[in-house]
C-alpha angles and dihedrals in degrees: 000000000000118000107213101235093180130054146119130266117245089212132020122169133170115024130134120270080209094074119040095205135017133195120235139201121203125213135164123273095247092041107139091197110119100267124246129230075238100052124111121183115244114235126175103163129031093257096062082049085060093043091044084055093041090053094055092247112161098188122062139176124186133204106204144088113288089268094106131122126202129189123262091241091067105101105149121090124307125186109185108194127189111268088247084087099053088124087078100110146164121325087010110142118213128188106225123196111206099208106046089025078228107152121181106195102236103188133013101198087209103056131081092225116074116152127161122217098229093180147335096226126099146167086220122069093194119202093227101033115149094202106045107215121244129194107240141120104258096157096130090074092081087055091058099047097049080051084055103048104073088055086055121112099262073215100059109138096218145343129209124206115197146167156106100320103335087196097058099107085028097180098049085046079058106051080045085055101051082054098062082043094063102028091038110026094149091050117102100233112205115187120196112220137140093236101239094121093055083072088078113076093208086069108037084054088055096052085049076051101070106057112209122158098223118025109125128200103226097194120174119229098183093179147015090237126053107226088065096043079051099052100048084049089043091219130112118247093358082137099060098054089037091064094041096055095050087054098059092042091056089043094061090047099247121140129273144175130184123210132200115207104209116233136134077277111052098018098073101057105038096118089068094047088055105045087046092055086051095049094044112018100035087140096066125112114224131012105192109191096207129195124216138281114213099216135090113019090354095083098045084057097039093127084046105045110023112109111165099240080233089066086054111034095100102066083033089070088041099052084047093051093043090052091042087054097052077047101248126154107246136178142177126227149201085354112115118227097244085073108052137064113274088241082066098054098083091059097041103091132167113274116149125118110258088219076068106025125121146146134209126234083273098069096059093077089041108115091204101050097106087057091040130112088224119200138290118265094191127091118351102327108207115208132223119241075228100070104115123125130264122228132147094269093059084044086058094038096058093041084058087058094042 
């Protein structure tokens, strides 16, 4: 199922003309925590719009159809939103725009999968990106998110930042990042780049700089030459920076981790990229083997980009055996376990995220579903001829053959 994360609110009223977009915390109508400027009670009946007013809470939104009716004493904000997002609960931080009533939900306090979007624009135009970058000036999102930071879980288990290129405005990332330093020091903090600004020493000191525990470089490597790394990120020389900063970061000891996107480009030789991170980045922390999401750009490349995981199972288990050897911590994602070699299936782990996450009928008979990666909801997913489920008779079965 995918949760629709973005919409537009049937009914707003209240808010400030000063400000064009507020950030807004949700909590439940009979919530004891000390209230927020940000904090909104959460109704979804009449009756919790009684109780909110009863409460003294000057802030409501309502999850309903547009079918409500509010007293006329109520004259603090009010956000309606359709009953499709009816998954919005308590401690969710949306980010809320007065003029359009459009609202994108930034954080779900009870998922594992929080990421913020930190910008559209990037210096790679990569041939499978899921979020195609735009040049605009979308500077005002790292406002929102410093405006964020402090209505987030102080126990939230991690928090992804992601793009386009996060690093784009580098020095105002930073001074974001200091904040989750100070406000989430116990979070493990992942950020998505492609590593190129890493090649400039100015800005590798300053992410050093920040000091937290946790915050992890997640930096992708799609091939062991550069004209081919070039070519899937569609930019000149990108290798070459992206191995240098890598590099620096790993020379001042700060954390890493390098991540392969699977396609006809990159699959088929995957043995060699392995077996070259092994050789030459043995230090880092993390390799994540990651297959495709058929979304974005994707799409628009699919003749050029579609390779069934069967096809390249084989040098995947290589590549994994050649990186466990080095003894690098390496993992497999978005790939579900039907489709790879049995020697994979300790490394494939689930890691999509739930708000995409879905499964087909044939799922439901598989003994290993609860353990499995599962399948993207988003875009045009595309499905392996090895999808079959596994249970201990097919395990039998294909001992017999063997």
């Amino acid at each position: 199922m995918t949760l629709p994360l973005y919409g537009t609110a049937s009914r707003s009223a209240g808010f400030s003309s000063d400000k064009a977009r507020s950030v807004v915390r949700l909590r439940s109508v009979d919530s004891a925590a000390e209230r927020h400027v940000a904090d909104f009670a959460l109704a979804r009946t009449p009756d919790d719009i009684r109780r909110a007013i009863e409460a003294e809470w000057q802030s409501i939104l309502v999850v309903s159809d547009d079918s409500i009716d509010l007293p006329g004493t109520f004259t603090g904000r009010l956000v309606v939103v359709p009953p499709k997002y009816d998954y919005l609960a308590d401690g969710d931080v949306i980010g809320f725009d007065h003029a359009s009533r459009k609202f994108r939900t930034l954080y779900r306090r009870n998922s594992a999968h929080n990421s913020f979007l930190v910008t559209e624009r990037c210096n790679n135009y990569c041939l499978m990106c899921s979020q195609p970058p735009k040049n605009v000036d979308d500077r005002w999102i790292l406002s929102e998110i410093k405006e964020s930071l402090p209505l987030i879980d102080p126990a939230t288990g991690g928090l992804t930042f992601t793009g386009g290129e996060t690093l784009s405005d580098w020095e105002d990332f930073i001074a974001v990042l200091k904040e989750c330093r100070d406000r989430l020091p116990a979070t493990a903090i992942q950020v998505l780049t492609n590593g190129r600004a890493f090649a400039d020493s100015r800005i590798v000191d300053a992410w050093k700089d920040i000091g937290h525990p946790f915050l992890m470089a997640a930096i992708p490597v799609y091939a062991s030459v550069d004209h081919v790394h070039d070519h899937v990120v569609q930019a000149k020389g990108a290798f070459d920076e992206t191995i240098l900063g890598i590099l620096k970061l790993k020379d001042r000891g700060l954390r890493v981790e390098i991540r392969v996107v699977l396609h006809a480009l990159t699959a088929p030789i995957i043995e060699d990229t392995g077996r070259w991170i092994a050789r030459n980045l043995p230090f880092v922390d993390h390799v994540a083997l990651m297959g495709l999401e058929n979304t974005g750009f994707a799409i628009a490349n699919d003749a050029m980009l579609w390779m069934d995981p069967v096809d390249y199972g084989d040098g995947l288990a290589r590549a994994v055996d050649h990186l466990s050897a080095a003894g690098v911590n390496v993992s497999v994602y978005n790939l579900p376990k039907c489709v790879l070699p049995k020697s994979v299936w300790p490394h494939a782990l689930q890691s999509i995220s739930d708000w995409k996450n879905g499964f087909v009928e044939e799922c439901d008979r598989c003994d290993a579903k609860t353990t499995c990666s599962g399948f993207f909801t988003t875009g045009r997913p595309r499905f392996s001829r090895g999808v079959r489920a596994i249970t201990a008779q097919r395990d039998e079965l294909t001992t017999l053959a063997d």
